[in-house]
Structures are given as structure tokens and as C-alpha cells.
SEDOVEX-494188 format. One record per residue: residue in three letters; x, y, z of N, C-alpha, C, O, CB in turn. Coordinates in steps of 0.02 Angstrom, whole numbers, plus 50000, padded with zeros to 5 digits. Glycine has a CB too. Example, Ala and Ser with C-alpha at 12.3 -4.5 7.8 and 13.67 -1.06 7.14 Angstrom:
2
ALA506604971650390506154977550390506604983550390507124983450423505654977650452;SER506424988850354506844994750357506455000250394506705005750402507044997050286;
***
This chain:
181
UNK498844593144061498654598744020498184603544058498324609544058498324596343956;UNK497484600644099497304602144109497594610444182497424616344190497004596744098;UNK498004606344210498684609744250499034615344253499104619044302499144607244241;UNK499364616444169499324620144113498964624844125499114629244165499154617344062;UNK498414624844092497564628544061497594633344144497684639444144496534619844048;UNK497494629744205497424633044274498164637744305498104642444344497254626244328;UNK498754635544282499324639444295499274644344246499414649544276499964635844294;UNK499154645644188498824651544141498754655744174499114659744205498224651144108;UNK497994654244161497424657144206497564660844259497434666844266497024652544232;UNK497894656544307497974661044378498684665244354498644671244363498114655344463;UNK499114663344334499804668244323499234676144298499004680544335500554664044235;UNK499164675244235498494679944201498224684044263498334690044274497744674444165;UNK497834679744303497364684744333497904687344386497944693544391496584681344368;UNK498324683644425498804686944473499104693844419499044699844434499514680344502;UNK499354691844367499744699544347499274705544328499434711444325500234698544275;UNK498484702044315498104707344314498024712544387498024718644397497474704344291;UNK497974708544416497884708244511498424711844534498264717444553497934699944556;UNK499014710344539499584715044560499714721144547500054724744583500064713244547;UNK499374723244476499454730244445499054735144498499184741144497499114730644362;UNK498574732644542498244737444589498284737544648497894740644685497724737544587;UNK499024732244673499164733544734499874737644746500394736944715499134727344767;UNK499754741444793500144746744819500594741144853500324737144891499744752944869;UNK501314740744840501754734644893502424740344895502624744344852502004723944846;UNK502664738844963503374742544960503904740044952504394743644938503534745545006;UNK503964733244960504684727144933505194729744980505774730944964505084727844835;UNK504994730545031505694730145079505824725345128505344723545161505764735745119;UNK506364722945141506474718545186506524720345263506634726045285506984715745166;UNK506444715245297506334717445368506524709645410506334703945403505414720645381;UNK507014713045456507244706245502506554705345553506074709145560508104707945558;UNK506694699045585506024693445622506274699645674505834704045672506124681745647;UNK506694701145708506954707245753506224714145753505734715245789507864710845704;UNK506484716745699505984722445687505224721945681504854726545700506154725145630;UNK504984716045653504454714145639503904713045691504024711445750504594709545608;UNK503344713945667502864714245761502204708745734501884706045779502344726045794;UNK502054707345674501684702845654502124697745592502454700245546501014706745631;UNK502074692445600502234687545587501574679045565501244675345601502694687845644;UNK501684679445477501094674545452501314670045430501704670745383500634676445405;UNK501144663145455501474657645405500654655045365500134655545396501994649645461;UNK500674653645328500304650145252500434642845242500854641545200500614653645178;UNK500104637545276500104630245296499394628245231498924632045218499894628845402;UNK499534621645203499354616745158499134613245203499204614745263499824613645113;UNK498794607045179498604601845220499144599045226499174596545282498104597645201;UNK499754597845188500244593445191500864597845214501334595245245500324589645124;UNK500864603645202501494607745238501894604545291502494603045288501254614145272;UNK501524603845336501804602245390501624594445425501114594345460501614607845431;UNK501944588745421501804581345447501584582145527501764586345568502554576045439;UNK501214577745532500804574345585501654575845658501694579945704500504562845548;UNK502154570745636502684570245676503194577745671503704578545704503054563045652;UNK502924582645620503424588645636503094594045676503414598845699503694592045569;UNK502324593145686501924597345726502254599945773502194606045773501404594445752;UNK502654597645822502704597645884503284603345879503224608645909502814590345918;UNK503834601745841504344607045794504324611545779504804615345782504474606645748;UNK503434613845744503484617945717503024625545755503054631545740503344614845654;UNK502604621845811502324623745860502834627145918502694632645942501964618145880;UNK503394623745937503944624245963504284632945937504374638045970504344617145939;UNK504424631145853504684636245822504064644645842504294650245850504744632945730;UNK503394643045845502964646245826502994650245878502854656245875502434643345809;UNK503244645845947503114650246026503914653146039503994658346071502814643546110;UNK504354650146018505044656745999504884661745983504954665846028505554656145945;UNK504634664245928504434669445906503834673145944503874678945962504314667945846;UNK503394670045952502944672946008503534677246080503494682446112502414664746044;UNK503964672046076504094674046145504564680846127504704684446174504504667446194;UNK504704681946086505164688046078504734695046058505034699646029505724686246017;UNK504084695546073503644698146078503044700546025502654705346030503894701346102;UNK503124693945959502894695745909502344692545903502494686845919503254695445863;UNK501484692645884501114691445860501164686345792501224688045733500924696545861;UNK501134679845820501354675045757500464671545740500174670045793502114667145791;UNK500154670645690499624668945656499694662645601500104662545556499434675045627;UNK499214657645615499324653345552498844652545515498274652045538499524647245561;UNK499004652245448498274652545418498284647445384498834645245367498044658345376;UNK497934645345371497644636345355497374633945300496784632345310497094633745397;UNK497494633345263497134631245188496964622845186497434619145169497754633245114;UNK496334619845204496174614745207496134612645142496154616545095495714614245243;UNK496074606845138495884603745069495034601845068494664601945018496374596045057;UNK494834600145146494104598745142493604605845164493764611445184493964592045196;UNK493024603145152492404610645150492254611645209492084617445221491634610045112;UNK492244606545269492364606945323493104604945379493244599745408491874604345329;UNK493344609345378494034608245413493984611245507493664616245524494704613645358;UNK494354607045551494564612445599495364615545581495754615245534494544608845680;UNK495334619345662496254623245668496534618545684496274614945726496514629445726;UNK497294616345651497614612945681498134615845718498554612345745497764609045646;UNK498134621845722498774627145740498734632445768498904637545738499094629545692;UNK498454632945848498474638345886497764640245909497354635645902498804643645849;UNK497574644745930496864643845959496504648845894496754651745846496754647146057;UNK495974648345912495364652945853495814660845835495744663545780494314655645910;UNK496154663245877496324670345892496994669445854497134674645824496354673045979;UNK497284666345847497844664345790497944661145736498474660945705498184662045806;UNK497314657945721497284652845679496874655445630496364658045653497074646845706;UNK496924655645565496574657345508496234652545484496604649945443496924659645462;UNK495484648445487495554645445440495114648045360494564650745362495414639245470;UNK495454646745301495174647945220494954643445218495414639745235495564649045157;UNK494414639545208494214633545192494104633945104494434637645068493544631645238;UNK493584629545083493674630644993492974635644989492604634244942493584621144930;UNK492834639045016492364642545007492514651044989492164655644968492004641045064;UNK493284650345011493514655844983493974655644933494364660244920493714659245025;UNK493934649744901494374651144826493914646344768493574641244767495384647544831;UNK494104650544732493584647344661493644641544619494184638944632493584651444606;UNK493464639844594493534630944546494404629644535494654624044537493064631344436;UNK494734635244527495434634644519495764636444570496294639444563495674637744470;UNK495564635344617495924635944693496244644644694496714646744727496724628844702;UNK495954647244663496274655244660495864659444712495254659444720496184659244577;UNK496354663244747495694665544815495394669844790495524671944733495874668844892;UNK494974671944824494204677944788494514682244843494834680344891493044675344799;UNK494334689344824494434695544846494494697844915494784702144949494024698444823;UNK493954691644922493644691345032494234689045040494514693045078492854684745080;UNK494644684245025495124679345047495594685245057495764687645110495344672744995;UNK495744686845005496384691645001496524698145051497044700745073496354694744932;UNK495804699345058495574705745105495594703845163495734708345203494904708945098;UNK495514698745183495434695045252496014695445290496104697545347495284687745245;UNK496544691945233497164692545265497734699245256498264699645287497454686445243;UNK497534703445215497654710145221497434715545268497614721445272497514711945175;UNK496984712145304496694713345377497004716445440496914721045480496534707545398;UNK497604709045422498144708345477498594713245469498594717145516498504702045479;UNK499014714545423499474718945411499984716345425500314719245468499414724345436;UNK500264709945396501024707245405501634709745393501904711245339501104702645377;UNK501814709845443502554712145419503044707745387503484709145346502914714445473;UNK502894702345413503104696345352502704692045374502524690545431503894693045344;UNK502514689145300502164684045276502444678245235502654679745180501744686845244;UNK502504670345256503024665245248502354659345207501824656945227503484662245343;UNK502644659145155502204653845119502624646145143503204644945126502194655545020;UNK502204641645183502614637445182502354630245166502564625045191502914638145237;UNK501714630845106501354625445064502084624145031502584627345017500604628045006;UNK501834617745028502274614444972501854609444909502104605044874502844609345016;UNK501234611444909500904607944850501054612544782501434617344780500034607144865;UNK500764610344741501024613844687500554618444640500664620944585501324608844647;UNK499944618744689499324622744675499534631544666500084633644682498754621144745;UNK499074635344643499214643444634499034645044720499504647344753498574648344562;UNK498554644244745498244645244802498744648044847498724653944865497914639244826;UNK499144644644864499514649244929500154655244909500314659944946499944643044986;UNK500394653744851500694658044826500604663244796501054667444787500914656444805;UNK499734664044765499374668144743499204672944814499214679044821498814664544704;UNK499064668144858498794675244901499344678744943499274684444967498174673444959;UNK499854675144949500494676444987500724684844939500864689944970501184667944975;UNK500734684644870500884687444844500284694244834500514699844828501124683244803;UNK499794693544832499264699444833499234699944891498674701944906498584698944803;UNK499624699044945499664699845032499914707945021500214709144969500364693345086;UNK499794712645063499964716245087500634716945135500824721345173499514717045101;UNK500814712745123501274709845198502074715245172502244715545113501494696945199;UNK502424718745223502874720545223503344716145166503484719445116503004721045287;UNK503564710145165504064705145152503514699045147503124696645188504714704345216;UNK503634697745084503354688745068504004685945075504574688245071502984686044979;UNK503784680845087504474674245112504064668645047503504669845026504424669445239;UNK504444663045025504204658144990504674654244978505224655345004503894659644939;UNK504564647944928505424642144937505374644044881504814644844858505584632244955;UNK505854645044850505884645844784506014637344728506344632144728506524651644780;UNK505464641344683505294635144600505524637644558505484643644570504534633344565;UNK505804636744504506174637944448505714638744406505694643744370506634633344429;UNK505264633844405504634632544378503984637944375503494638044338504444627044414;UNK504144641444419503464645344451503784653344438504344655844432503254643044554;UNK502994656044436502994661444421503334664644494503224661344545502284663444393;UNK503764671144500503894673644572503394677044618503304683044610504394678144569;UNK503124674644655502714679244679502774682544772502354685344807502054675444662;UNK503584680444786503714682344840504504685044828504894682844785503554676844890;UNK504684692444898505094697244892505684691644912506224692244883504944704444938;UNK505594686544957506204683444976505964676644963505394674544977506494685045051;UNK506484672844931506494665244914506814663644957507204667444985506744662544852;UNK506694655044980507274653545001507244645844973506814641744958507394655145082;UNK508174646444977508434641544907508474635344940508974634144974509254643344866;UNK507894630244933507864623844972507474618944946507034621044908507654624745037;UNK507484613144954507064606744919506494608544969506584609745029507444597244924;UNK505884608544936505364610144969505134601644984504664601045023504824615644924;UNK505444594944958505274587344991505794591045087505664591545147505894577044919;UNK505934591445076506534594045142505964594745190505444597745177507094602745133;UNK506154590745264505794591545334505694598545327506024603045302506234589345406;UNK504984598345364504684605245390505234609845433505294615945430504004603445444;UNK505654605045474506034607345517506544610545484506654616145507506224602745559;UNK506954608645430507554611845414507304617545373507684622145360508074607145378;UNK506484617645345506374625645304506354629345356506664634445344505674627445255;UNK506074629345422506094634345459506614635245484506684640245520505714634645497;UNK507094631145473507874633345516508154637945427508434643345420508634622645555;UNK508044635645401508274640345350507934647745337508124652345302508224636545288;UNK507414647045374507044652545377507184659045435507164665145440506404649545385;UNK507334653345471507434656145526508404662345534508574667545562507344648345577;UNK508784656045481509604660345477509454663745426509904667645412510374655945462;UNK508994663945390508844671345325508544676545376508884681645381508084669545243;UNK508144676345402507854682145423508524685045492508704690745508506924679845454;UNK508664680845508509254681545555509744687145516509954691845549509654673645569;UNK509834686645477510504690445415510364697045411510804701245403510504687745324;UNK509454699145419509314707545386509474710445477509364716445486508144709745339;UNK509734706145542509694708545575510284714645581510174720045609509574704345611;UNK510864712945550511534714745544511624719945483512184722145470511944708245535;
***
């Protein structure tokens, strides 16, 4: 219930919240794109898919794009697990409030960057990464799509979010592949 009461709440304050952001909803291939954000959970990504997804992270680097990860720890003190200080975001809980909803700094922080796409790729079932993915500024939100959940990204993609880290980014990877054509 209590679950409930906090998915409210944040749906509520997100639709209050969206009414004052300027977004343009257009899509844009990994091709065109010059900044590139993925949105990591503590659990997003396993211990044994690191290496995969690091792998995936320097492809894209290498095709000349600015790739960034931003980090949502679960503890008050966390390090980066993903790239050096200059790529690595970390939010610790100091920027989101009793209901894991980010505060304004959070949101601004990463509106900073100016993504051209921005890839939610938490898979907990908290508001937190989908809330800010969605008050992102970012050219194109990416997210897995819930049936369950409110929408808060321009592109879903249709996949069991239990599914290896590895096969969302290969699915991620032949969607964004598609706006190239």
C-alpha cells in the first residue's frame, strides 16, 4: 500500500513537473547523436555483465560520441563504478527526497549535459530513474517499457526488463540502428 501512496505522489508531482518543461519529442539515430546518457540502478547492470556493458560503452565512444553514466546508488556513500569522474555521474540519496523523487538540483544537473539521448536502463521498480529520465531535457528518452507504469519516455523498448543487461543493449542498440535509415 504503502508503494501505492509513493507511485501517487510521484506520478502527481511528475505531471505537475512536465507542464513546465519545454521537450521537443523527436527522435534521433545513435548516428546523429553527439551526447549519449545511460541511467544505471545499483542492480541494472550484474557484477559478470560489467565487462559487456563497458565494452558496449567504448563502441559508441569510438564512433565519436560523448557517452556518460550516471549512477543512482542505493547507499549515502557510494563510488563510480562506470568510467572515470569525467563520465561518471554519481546521484547519491542526497539528491532525492524520502520518496526517492529527485529534487530540482538533480534534475538540473543532468540537464546540464544536454543529451541527445538519454537511456533509462534501472530496472528496479522505484519512480527515481524514470522520473528524472523523463524531466531530462534530453533530445529522445529511451526506457523498457511497463504496462504498469506511468510513460515517461519518447521511445520504449519492448523487452523483459529480468532479461541480461546484454540483450537490452543489443535491443537498444537495433532500435536506435532503425532511425538511421
Amino acid at each position: 500500500m504503502f508503494s501505492k501512496i509513493i507511485e501517487k505522489t510521484g506520478n502527481w508531482l511528475y505531471a505537475n513537473r512536465i507542464k513546465k518543461i519545454k521537450h521537443h519529442r523527436q527522435f534521433i539515430s545513435l548516428e546523429k547523436a553527439s551526447r549519449v546518457g545511460f541511467i544505471l540502478g545499483s542492480k541494472s547492470i550484474l557484477p559478470e555483465e560489467t565487462n559487456r556493458f563497458i565494452s558496449f560503452i567504448q563502441s559508441i565512444e569510438s564512433l565519436g560520441k560523448s557517452v556518460y553514466v550516471i549512477e543512482l546508488p542505493r547507499k549515502k556513500k557510494s563510488s563510480r563504478h562506470f568510467g572515470n569522474k569525467n563520465k561518471s555521474i554519481l546521484l547519491d540519496k542526497k539528491y532525492f527526497n524520502l520518496f526517492n523523487i529527485p529534487s530540482q538540483f538533480a534534475i538540473d544537473k543532468i540537464n546540464g549535459y544536454h543529451f541527445d539521448i538519454l537511456v533509462d536502463l534501472n530496472r528496479s521498480e522505484e519512480l527515481t530513474s524514470r522520473y528524472l529520465t523523463g524531466l531530462s531535457n534530453a533530445v529522445m528518452r529511451v526506457g523498457i517499457h511497463d504496462p504498469a507504469q506511468t510513460h515517461y519516455y519518447d521511445l520504449m523498448l519492448s523487452i523483459d526488463p529480468r532479461r541480461p543487461a546484454h540483450m537490452i543493449l543489443e535491443n537498444l542498440n537495433s532500435t536506435l540502428t532503425l532511425f538511421n535509415k
